[in-house]
N, C-alpha and C positions, 0 to 999 in steps of 0.2 A: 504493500500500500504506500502510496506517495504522501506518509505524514512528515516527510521529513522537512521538507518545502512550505508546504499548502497542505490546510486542511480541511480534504472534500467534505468531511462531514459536516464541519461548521460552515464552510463556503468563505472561512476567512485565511487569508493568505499569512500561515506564520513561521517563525522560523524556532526550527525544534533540534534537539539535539542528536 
């Protein structure tokens, strides 16, 4: 899953570790 980026599930663009 691309949470690393962007977070589809919330639909907010964040930056994760």
């Amino acid at each position: 899953m691309e949470t690393s980026t962007r977070n589809i599930v919330g639909g907010n663009p964040r930056i994760s570790p």
